[in-house]
Every structure is written in C-alpha cells, then in structure tokens.
Rosetta silent file (secondary structure, phi, psi, omega in degrees, C-alpha in Angstrom):
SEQUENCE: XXXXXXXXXXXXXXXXXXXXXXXXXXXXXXXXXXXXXXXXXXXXXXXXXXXXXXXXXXXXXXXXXXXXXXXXXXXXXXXXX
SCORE:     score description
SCORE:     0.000 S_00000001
   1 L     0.000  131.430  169.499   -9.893   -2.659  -15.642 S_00000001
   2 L   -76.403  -29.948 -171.658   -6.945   -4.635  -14.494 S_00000001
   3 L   -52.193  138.483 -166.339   -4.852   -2.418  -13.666 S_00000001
   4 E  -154.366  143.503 -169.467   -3.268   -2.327  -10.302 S_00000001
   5 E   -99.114  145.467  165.340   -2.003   -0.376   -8.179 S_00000001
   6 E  -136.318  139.620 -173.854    0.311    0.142   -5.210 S_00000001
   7 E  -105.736  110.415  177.986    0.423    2.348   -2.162 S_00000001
   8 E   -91.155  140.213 -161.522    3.087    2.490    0.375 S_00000001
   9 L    63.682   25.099  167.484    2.249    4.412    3.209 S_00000001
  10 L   -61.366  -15.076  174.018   -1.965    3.531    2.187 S_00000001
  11 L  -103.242   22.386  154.361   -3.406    3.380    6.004 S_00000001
  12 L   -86.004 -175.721  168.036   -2.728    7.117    6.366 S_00000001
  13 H   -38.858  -55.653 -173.891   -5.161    9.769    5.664 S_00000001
  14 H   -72.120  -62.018  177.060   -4.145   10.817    2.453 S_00000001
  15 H   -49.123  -25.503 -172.659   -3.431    7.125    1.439 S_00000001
  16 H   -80.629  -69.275  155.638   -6.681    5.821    2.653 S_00000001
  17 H    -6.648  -44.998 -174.542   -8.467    8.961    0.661 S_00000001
  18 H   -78.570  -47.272  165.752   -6.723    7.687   -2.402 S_00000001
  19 H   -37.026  -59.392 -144.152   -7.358    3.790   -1.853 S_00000001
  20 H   -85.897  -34.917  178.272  -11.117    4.906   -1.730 S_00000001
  21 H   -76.911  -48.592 -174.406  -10.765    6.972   -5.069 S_00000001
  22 H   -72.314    9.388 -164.579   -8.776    4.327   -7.008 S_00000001
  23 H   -94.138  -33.944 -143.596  -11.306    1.694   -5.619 S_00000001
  24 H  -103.202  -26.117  173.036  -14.243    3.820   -7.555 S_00000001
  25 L   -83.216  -11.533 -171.707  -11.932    4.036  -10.713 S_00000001
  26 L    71.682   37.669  162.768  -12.008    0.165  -10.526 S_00000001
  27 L   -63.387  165.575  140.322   -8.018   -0.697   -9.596 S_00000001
  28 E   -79.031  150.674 -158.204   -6.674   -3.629   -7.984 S_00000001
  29 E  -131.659  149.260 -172.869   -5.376   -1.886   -5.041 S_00000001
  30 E  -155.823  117.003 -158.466   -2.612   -3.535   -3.229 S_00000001
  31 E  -126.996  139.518  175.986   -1.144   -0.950    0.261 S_00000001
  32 E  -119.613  126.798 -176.246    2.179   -1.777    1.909 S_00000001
  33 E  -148.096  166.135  163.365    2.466   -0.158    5.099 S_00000001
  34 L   -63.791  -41.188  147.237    4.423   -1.023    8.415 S_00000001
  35 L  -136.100  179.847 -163.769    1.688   -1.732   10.066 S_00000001
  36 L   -70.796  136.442 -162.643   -0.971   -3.586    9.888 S_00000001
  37 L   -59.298 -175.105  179.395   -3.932   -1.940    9.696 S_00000001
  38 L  -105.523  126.488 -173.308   -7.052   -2.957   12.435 S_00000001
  39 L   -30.182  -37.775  166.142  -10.089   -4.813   10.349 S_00000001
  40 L   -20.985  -67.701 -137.472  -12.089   -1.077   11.393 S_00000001
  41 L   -70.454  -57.655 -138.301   -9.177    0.452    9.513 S_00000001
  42 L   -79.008  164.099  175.297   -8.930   -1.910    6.433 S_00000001
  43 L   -82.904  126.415 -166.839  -11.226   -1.284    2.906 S_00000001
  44 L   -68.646  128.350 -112.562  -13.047   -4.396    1.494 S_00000001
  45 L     8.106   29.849  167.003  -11.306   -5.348   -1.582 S_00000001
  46 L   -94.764  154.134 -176.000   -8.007   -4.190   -0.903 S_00000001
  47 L  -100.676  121.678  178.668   -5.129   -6.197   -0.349 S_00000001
  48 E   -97.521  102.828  145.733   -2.969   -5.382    2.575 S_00000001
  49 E   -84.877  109.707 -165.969    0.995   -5.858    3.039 S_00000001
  50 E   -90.491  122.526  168.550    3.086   -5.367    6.493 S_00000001
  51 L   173.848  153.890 -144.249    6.256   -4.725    5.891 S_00000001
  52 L   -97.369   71.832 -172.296    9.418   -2.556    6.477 S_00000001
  53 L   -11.445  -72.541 -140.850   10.883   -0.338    2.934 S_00000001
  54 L   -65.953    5.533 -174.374   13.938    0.245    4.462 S_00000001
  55 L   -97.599   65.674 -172.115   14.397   -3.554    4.633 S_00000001
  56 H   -40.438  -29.382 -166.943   15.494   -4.298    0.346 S_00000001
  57 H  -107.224   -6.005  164.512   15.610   -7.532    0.492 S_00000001
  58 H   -70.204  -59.739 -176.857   12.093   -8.466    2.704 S_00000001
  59 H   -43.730  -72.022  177.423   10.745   -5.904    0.256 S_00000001
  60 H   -61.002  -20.174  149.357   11.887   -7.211   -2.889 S_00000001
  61 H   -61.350  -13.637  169.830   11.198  -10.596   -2.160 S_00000001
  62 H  -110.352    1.639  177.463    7.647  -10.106   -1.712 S_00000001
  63 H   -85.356  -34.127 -168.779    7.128   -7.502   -4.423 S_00000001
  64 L   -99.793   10.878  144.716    8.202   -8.798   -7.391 S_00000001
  65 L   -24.289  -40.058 -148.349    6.038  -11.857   -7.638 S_00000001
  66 L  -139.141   84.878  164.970    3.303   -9.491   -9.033 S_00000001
  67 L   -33.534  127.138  171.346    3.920   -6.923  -11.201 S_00000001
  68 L  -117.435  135.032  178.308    2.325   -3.516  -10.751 S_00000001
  69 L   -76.782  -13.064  164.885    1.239   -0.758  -13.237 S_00000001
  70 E  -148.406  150.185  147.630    1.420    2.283  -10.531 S_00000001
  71 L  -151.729  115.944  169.121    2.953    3.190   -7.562 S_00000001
  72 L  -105.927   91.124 -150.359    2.382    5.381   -5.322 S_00000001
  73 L   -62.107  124.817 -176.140    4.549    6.684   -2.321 S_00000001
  74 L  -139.840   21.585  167.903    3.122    8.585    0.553 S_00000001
  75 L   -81.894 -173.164  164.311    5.383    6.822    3.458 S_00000001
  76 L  -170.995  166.453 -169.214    7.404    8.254    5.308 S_00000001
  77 L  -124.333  111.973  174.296   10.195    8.575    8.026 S_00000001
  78 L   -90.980  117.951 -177.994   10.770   10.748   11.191 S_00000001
  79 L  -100.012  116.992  170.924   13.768    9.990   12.712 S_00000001
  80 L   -64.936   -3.388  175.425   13.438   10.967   16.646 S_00000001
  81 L   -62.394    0.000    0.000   16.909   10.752   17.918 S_00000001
C-alpha cells in the first residue's frame, strides 16, 4: 500500500498509539510535531518533522513537496498566560 499518511501532534500518546496501528496497516507514516522526538521516543520507519503549525508559511513550504492521502490532527495548544 502506498498510501501515506500524516500526523500532527504523532509523539503524543494517542498519536504514537495510532503511528503503531497505521504502521501494521502498512502506511507511509510521516508525524509533524514541535518537537523532536528522542531516538527512545521515535518508531523505525516513520518519518519525523519539527516544526511549528501556527507558523503558515514554514509549514507550507515543507508540506507541499509531497502530497498526502490522510491527515490526521491530534495537536494541540494551551495557552498559559
């Protein structure tokens, strides 16, 4: 299968949990998260991106090289102020 997918917010629980299921369905897996995960952390054949959503044009310049067939969002933002 070709198909391939991407997860923003992928090194949390629930994203890693998913990563591990869509690895077993046979995606390409591709996780954008702010940061980078620790080699412990990351899953052997996934592809890892660091980088910030709320930043459109860092984003979009590195996204749309590569077309994706899913995406799924699990990031999120707490503002503490």
């Amino acid at each position: 299968m070709d198909h391939r997918l991407l997860i923003v917010g992928g090194t949390g629980f629930i994203g890693r949990n998913l990563v591990l299921n869509a690895l077993e369905k046979g995606l390409n897996i591709v996780v954008l998260s702010l940061n980078k995960p620790s080699n412990q952390q990351k899953i052997e054949g996934v592809d890892y991106l660091q980088m910030d959503i709320t930043k459109p044009l860092q984003t979009s310049n590195q996204l749309t090289e590569t077309p994706f067939d899913y995406v799924v969002n699990l990031s999120g933002y707490i503002d503490h102020c």
